[in-house]
PDB file of N, CA, C and O in Angstrom:
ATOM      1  N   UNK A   1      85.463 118.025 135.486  1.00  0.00           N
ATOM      2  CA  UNK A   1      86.658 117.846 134.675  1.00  0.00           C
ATOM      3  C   UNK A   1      86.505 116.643 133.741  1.00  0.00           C
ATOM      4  O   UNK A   1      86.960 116.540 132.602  1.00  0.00           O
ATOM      5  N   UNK A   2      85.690 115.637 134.514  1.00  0.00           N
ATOM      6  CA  UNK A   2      85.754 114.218 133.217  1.00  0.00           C
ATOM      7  C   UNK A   2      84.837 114.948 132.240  1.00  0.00           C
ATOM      8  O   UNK A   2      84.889 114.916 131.011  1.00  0.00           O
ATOM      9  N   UNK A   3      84.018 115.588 132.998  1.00  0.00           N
ATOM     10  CA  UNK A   3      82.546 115.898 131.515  1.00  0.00           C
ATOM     11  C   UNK A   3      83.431 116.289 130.399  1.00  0.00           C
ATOM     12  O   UNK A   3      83.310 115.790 129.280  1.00  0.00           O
ATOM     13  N   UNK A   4      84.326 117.181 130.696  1.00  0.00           N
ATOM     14  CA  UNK A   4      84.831 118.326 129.859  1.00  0.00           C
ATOM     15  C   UNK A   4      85.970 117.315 128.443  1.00  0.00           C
ATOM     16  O   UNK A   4      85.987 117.369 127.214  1.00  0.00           O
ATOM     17  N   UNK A   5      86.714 116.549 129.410  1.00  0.00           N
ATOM     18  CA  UNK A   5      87.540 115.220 129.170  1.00  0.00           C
ATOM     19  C   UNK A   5      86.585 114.941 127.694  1.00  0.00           C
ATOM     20  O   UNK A   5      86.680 115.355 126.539  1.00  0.00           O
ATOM     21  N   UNK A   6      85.573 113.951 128.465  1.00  0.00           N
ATOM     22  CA  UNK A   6      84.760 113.371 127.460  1.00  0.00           C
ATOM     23  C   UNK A   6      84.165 114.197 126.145  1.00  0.00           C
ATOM     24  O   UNK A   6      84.152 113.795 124.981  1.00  0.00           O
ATOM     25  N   UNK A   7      83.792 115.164 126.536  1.00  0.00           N
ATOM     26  CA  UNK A   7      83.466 116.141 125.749  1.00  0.00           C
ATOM     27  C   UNK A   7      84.621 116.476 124.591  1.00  0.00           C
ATOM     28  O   UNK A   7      84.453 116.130 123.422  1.00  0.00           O
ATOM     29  N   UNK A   8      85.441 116.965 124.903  1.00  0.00           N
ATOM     30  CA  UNK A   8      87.035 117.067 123.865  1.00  0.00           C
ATOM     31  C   UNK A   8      87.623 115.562 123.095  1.00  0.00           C
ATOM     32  O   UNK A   8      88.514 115.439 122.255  1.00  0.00           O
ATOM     33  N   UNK A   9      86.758 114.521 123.734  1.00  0.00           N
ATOM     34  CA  UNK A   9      87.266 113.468 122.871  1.00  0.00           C
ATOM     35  C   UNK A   9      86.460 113.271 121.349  1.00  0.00           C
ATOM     36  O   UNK A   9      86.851 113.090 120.196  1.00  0.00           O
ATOM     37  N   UNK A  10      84.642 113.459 122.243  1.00  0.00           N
ATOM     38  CA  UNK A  10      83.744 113.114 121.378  1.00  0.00           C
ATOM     39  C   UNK A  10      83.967 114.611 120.340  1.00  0.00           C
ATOM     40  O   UNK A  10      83.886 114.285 119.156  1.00  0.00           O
ATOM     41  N   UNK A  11      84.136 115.624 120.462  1.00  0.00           N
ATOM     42  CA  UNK A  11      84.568 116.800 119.055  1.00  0.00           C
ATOM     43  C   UNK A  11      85.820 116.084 118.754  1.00  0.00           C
ATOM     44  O   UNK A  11      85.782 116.183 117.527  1.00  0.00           O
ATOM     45  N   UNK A  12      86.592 115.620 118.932  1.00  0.00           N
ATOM     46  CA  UNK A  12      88.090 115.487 118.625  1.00  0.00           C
ATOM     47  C   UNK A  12      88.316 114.205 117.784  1.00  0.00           C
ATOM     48  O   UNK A  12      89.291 114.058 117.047  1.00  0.00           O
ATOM     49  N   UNK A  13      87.497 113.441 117.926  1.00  0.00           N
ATOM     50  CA  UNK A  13      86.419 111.806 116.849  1.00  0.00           C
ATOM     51  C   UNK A  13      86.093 112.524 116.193  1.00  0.00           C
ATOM     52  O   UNK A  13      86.797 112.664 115.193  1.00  0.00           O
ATOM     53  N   UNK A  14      85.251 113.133 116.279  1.00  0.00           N
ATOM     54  CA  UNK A  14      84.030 114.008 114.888  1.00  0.00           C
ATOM     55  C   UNK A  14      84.856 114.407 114.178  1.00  0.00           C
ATOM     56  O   UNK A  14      84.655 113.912 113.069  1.00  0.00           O
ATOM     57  N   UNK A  15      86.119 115.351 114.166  1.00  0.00           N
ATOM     58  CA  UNK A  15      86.421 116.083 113.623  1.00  0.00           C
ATOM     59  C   UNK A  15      87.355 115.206 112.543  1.00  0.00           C
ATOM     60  O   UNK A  15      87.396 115.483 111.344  1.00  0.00           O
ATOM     61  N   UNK A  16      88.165 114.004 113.214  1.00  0.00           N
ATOM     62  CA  UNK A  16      89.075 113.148 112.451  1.00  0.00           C
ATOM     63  C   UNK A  16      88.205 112.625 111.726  1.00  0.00           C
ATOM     64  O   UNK A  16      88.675 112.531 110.592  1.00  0.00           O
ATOM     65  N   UNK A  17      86.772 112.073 111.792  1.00  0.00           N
ATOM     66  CA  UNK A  17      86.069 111.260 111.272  1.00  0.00           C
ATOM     67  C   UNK A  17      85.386 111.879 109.750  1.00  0.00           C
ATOM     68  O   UNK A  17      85.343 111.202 108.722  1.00  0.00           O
ATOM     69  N   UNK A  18      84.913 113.197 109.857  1.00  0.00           N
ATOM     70  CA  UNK A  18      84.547 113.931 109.125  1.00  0.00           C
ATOM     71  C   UNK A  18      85.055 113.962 107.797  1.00  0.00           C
ATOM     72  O   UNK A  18      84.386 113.967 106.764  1.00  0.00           O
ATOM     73  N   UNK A  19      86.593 113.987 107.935  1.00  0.00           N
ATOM     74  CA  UNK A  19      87.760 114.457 106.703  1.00  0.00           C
ATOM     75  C   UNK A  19      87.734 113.080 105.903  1.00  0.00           C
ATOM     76  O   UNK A  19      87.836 113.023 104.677  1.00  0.00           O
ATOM     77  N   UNK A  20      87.581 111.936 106.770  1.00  0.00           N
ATOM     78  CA  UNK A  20      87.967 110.247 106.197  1.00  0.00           C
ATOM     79  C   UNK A  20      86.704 110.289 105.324  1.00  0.00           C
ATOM     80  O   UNK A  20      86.706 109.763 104.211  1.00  0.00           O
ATOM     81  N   UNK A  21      85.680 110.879 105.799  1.00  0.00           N
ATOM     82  CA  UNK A  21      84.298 110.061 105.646  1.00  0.00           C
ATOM     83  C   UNK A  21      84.203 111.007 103.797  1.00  0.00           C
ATOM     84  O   UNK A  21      83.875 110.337 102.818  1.00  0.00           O
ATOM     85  N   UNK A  22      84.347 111.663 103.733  1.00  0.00           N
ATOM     86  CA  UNK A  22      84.664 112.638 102.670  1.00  0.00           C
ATOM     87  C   UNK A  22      85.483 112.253 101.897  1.00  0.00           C
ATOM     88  O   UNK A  22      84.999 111.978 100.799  1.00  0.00           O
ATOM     89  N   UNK A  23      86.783 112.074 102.007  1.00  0.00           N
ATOM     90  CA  UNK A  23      87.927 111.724 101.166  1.00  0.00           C
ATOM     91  C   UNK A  23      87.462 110.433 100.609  1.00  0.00           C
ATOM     92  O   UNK A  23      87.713 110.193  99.428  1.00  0.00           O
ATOM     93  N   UNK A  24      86.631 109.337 101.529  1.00  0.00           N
ATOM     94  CA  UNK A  24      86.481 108.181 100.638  1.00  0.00           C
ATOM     95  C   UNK A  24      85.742 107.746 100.033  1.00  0.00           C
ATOM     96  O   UNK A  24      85.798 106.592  99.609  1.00  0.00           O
ATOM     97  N   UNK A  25      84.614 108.742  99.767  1.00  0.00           N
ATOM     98  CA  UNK A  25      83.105 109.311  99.259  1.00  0.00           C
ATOM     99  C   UNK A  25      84.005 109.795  97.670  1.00  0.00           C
ATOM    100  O   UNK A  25      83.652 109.276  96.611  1.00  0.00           O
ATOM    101  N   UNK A  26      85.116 110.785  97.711  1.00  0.00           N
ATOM    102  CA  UNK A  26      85.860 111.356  96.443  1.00  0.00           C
ATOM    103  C   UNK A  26      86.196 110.531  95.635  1.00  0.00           C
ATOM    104  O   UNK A  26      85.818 110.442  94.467  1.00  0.00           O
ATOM    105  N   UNK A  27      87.199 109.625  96.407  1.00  0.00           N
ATOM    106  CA  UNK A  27      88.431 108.532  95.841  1.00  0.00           C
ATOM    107  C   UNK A  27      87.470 107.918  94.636  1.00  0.00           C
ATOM    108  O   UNK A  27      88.170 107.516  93.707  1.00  0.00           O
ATOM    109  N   UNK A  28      86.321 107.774  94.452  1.00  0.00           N
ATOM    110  CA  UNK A  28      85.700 106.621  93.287  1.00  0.00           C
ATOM    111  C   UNK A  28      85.359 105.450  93.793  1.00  0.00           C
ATOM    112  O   UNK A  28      85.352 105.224  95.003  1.00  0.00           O
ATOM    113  N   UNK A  29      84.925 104.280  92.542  1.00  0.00           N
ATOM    114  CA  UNK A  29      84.838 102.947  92.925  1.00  0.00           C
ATOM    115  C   UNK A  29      86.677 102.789  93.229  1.00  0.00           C
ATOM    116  O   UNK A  29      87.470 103.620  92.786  1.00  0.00           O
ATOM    117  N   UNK A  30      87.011 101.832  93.878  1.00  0.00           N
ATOM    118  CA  UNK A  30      88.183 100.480  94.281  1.00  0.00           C
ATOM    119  C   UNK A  30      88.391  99.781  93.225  1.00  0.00           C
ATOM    120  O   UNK A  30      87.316  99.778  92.625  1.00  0.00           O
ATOM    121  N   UNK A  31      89.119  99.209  92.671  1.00  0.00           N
ATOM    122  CA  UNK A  31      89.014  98.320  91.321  1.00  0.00           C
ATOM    123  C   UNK A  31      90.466  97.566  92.113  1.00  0.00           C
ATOM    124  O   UNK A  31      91.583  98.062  92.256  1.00  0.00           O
ATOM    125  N   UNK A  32      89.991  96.289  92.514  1.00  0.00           N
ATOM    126  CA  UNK A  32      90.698  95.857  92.797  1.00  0.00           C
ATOM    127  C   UNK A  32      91.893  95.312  92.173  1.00  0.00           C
ATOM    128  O   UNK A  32      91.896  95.127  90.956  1.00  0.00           O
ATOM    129  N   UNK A  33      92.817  95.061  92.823  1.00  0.00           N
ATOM    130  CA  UNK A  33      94.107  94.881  92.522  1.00  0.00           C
ATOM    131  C   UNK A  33      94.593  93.737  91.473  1.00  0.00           C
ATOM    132  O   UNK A  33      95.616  94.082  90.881  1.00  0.00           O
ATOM    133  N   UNK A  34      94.105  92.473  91.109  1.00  0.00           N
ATOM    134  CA  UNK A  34      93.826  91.610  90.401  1.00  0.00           C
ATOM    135  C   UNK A  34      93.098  91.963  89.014  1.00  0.00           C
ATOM    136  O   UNK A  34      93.458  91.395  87.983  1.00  0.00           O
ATOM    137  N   UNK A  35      92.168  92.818  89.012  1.00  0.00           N
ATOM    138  CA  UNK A  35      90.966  93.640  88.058  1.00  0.00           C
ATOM    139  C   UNK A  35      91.493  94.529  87.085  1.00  0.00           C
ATOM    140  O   UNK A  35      90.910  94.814  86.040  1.00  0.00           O
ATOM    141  N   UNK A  36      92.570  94.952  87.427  1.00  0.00           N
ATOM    142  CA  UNK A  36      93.217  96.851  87.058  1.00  0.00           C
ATOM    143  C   UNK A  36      93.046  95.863  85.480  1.00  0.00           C
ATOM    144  O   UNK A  36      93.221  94.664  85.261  1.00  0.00           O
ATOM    145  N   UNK A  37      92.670  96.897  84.674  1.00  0.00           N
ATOM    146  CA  UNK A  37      92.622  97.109  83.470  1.00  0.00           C
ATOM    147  C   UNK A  37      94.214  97.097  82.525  1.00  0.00           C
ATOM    148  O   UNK A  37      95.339  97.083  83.024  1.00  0.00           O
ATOM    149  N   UNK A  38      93.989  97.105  81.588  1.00  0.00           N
ATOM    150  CA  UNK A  38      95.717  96.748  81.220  1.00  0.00           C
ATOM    151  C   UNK A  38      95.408  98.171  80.495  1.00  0.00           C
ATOM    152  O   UNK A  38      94.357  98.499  79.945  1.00  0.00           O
ATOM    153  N   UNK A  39      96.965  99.162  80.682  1.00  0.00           N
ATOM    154  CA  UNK A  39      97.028 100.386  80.443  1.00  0.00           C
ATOM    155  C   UNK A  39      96.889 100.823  78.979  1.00  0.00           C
ATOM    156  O   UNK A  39      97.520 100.209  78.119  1.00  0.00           O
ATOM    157  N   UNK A  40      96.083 101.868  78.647  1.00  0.00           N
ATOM    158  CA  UNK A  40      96.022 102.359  77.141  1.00  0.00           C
ATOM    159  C   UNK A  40      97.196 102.740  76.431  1.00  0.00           C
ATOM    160  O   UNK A  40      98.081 103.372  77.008  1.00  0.00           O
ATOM    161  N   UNK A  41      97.279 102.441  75.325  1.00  0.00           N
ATOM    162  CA  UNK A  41      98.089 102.588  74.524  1.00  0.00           C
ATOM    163  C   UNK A  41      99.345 104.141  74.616  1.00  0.00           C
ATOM    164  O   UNK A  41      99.020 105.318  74.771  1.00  0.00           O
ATOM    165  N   UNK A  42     100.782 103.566  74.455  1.00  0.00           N
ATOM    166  CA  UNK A  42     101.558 105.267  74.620  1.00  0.00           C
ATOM    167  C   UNK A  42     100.754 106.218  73.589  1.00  0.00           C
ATOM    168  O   UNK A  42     100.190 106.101  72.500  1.00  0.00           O
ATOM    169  N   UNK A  43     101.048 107.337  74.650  1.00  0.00           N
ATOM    170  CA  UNK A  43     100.615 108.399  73.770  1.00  0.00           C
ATOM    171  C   UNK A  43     102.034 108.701  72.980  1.00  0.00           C
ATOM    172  O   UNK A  43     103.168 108.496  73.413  1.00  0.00           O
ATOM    173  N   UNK A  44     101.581 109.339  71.476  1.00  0.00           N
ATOM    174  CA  UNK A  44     102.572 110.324  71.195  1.00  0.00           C
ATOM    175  C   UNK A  44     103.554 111.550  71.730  1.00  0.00           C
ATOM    176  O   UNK A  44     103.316 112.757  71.725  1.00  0.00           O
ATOM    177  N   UNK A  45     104.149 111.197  71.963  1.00  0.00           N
ATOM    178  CA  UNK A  45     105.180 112.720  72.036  1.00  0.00           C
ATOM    179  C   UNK A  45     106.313 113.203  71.244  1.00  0.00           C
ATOM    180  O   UNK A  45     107.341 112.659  70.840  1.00  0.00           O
ATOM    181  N   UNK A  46     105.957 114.068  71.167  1.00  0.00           N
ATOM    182  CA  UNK A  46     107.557 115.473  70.443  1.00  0.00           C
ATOM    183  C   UNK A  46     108.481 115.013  70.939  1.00  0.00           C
ATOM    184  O   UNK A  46     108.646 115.533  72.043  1.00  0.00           O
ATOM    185  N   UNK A  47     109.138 114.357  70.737  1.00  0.00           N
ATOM    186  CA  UNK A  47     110.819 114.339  71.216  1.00  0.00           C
ATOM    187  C   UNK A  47     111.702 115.662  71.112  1.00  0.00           C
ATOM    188  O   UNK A  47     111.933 116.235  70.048  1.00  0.00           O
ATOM    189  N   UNK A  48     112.102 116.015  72.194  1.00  0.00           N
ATOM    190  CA  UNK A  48     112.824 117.425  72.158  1.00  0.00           C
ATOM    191  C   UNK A  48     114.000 116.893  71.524  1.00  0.00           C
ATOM    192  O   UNK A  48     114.175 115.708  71.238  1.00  0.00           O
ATOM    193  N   UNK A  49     114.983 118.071  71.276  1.00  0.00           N
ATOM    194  CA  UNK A  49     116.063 118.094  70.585  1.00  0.00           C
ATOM    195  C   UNK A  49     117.298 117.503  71.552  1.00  0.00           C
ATOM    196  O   UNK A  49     117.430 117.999  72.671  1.00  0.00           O
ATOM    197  N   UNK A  50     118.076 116.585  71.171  1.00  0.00           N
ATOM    198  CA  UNK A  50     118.859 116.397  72.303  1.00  0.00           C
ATOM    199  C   UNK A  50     119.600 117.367  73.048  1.00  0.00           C
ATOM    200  O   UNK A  50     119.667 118.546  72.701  1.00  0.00           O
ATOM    201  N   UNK A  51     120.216 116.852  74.167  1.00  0.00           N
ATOM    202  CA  UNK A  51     120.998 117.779  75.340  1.00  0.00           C
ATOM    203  C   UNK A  51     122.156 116.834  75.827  1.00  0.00           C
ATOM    204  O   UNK A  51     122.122 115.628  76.070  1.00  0.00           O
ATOM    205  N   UNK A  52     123.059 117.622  75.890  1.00  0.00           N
ATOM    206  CA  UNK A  52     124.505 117.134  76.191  1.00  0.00           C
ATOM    207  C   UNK A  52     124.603 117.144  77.914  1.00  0.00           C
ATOM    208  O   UNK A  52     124.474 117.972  78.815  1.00  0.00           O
ATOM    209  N   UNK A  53     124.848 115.997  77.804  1.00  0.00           N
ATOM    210  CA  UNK A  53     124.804 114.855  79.288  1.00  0.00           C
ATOM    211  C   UNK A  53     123.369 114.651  79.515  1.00  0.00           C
ATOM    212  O   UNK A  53     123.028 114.410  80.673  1.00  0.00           O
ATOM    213  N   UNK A  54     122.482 114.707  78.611  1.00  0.00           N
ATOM    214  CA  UNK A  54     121.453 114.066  79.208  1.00  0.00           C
ATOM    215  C   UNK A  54     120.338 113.048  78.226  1.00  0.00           C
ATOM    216  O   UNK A  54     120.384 113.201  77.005  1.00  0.00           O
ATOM    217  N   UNK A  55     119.601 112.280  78.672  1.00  0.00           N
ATOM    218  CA  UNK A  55     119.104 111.434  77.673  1.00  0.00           C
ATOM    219  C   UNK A  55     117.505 111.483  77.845  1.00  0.00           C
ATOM    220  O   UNK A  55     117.021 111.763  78.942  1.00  0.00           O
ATOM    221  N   UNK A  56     116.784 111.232  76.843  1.00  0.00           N
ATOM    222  CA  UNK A  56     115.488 111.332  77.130  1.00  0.00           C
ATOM    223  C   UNK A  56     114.745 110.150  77.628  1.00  0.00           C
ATOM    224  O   UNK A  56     114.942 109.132  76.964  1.00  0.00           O
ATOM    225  N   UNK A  57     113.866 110.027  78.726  1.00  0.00           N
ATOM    226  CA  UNK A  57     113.230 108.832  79.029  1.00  0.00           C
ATOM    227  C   UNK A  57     111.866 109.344  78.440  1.00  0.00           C
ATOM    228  O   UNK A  57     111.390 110.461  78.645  1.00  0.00           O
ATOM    229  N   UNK A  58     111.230 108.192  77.556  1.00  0.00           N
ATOM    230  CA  UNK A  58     109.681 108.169  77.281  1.00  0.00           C
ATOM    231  C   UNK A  58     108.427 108.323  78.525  1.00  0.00           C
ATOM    232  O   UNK A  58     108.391 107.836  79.655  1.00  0.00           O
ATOM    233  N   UNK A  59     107.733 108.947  78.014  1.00  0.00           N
ATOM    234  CA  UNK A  59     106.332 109.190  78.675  1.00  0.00           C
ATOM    235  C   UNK A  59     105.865 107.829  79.312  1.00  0.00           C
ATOM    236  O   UNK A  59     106.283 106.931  78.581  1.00  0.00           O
ATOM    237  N   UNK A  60     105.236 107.363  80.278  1.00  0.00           N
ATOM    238  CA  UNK A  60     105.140 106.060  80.188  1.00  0.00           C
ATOM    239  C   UNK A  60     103.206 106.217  81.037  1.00  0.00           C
ATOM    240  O   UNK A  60     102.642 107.241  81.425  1.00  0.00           O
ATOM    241  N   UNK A  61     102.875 105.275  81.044  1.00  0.00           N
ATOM    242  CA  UNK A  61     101.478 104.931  82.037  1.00  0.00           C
ATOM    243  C   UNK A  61     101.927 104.383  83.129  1.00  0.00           C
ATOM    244  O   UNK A  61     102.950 103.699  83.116  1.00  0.00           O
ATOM    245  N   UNK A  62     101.133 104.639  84.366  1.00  0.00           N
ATOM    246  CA  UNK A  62     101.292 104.014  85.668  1.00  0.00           C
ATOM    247  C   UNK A  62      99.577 104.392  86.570  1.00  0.00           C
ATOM    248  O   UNK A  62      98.634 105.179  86.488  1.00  0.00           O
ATOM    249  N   UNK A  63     100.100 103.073  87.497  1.00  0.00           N
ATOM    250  CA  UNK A  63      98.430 102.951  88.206  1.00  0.00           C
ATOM    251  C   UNK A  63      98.515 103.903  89.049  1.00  0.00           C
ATOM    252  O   UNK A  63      99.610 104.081  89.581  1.00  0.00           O
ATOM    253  N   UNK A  64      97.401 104.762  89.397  1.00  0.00           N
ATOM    254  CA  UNK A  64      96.809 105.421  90.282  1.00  0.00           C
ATOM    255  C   UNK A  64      96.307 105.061  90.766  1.00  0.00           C
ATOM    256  O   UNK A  64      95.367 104.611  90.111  1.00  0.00           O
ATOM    257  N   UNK A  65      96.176 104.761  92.321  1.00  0.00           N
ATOM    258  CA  UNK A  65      95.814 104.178  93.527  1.00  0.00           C
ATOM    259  C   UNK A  65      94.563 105.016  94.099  1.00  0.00           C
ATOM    260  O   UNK A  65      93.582 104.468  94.601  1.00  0.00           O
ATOM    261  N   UNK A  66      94.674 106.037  93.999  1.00  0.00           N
ATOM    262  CA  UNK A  66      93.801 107.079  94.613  1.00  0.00           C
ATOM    263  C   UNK A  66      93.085 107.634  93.245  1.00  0.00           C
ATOM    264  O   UNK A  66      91.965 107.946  93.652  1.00  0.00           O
ATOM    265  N   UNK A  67      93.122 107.872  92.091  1.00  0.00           N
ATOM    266  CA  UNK A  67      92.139 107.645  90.780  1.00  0.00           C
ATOM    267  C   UNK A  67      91.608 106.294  90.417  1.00  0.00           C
ATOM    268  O   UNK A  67      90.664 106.221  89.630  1.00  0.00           O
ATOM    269  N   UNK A  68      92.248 105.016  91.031  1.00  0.00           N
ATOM    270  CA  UNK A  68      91.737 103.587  90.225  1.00  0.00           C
ATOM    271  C   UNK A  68      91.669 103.739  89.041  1.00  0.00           C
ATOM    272  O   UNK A  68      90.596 103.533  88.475  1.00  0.00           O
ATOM    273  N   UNK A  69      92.755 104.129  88.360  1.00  0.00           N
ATOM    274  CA  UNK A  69      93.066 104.363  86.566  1.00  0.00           C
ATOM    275  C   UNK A  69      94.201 104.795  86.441  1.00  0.00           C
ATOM    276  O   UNK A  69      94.850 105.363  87.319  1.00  0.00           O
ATOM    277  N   UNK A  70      94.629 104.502  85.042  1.00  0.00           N
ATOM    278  CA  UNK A  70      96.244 104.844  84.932  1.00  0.00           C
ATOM    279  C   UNK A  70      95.696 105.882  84.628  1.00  0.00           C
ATOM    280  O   UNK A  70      94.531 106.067  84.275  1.00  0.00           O
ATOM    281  N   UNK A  71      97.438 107.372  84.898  1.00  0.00           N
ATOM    282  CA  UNK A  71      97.610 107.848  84.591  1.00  0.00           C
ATOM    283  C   UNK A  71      99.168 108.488  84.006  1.00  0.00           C
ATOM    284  O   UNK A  71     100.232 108.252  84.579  1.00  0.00           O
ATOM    285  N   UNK A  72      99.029 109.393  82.667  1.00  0.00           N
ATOM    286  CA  UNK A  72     100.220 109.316  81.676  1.00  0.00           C
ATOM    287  C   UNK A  72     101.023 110.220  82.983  1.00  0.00           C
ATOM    288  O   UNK A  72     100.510 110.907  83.867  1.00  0.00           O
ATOM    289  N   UNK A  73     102.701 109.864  82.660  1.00  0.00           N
ATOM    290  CA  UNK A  73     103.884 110.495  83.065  1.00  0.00           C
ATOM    291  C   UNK A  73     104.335 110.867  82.042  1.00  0.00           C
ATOM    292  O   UNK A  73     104.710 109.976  81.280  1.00  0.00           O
ATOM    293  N   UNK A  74     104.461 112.016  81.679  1.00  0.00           N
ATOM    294  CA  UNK A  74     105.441 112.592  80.486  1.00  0.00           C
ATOM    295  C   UNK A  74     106.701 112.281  80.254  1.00  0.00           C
ATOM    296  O   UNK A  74     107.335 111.833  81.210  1.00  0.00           O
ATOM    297  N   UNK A  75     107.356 112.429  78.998  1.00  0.00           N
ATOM    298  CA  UNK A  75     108.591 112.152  79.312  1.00  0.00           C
ATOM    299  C   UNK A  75     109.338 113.077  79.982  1.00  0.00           C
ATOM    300  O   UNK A  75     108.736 114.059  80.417  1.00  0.00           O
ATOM    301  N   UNK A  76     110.813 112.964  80.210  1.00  0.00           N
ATOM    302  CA  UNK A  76     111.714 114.155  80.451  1.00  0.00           C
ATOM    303  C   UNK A  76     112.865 113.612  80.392  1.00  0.00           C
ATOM    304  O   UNK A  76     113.116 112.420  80.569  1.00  0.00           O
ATOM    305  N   UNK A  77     114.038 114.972  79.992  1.00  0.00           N
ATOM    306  CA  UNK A  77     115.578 114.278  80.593  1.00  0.00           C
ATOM    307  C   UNK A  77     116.115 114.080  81.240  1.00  0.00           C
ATOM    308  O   UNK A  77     115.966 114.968  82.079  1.00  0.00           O
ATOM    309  N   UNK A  78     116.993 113.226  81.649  1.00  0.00           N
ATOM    310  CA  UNK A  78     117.521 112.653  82.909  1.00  0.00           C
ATOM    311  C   UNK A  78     119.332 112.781  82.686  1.00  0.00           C
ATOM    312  O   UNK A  78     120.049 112.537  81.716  1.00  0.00           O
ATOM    313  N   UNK A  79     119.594 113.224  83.922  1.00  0.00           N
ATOM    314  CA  UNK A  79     121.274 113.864  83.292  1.00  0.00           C
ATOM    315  C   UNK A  79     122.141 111.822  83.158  1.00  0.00           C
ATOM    316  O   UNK A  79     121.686 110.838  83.741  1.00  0.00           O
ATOM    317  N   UNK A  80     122.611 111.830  82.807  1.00  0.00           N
ATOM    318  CA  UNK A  80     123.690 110.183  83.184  1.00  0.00           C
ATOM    319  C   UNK A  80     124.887 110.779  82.655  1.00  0.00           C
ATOM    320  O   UNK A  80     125.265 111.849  82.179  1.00  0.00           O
ATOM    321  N   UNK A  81     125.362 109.539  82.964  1.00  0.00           N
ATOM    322  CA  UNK A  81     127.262 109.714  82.844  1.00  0.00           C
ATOM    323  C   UNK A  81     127.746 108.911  82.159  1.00  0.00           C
ATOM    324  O   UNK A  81     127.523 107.700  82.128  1.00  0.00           O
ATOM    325  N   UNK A  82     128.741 109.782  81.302  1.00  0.00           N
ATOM    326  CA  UNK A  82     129.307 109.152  79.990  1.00  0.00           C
ATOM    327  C   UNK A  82     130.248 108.241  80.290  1.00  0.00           C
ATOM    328  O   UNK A  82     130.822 107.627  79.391  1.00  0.00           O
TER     329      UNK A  82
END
């Protein structure tokens, strides 16, 4: 019964270990937190036509943690109150 024990731990390590060892092989270099690059310039966008109760927020840049690079957020509308 311990063999079996031990046995289901050591597959049951491997298997958690496997997925980490991969995912952090993907992720890229780290660019540490102090380092981050200052974000590229807004892009252009079409401003849609307005909409009643709602207002447009701009596209903006933000850091990606898991790319180590910004990436763009589009804009969209957001309902508010008059």
């Amino acid at each position: 019964m311990q063999k079996h024990r031990r046995l289901f731990l050591q597959l049951f390590g491997t298997l958690l270990l496997v997925p980490t060892a991969a995912l952090s092989q993907q992720a890229g270099p780290r660019v540490p937190v102090g380092k981050r690059p200052p974000p590229p310039p807004d892009l252009k966008e079409k401003t849609p036509p307005p909409r009643k109760g709602y207002r447009w927020v701009p596209g903006r840049w933000v850091w990606s943690i898991r790319r180590s690079r910004h990436v763009w957020i589009p804009g969209q509308f957001q309902g508010h109150r008059s």
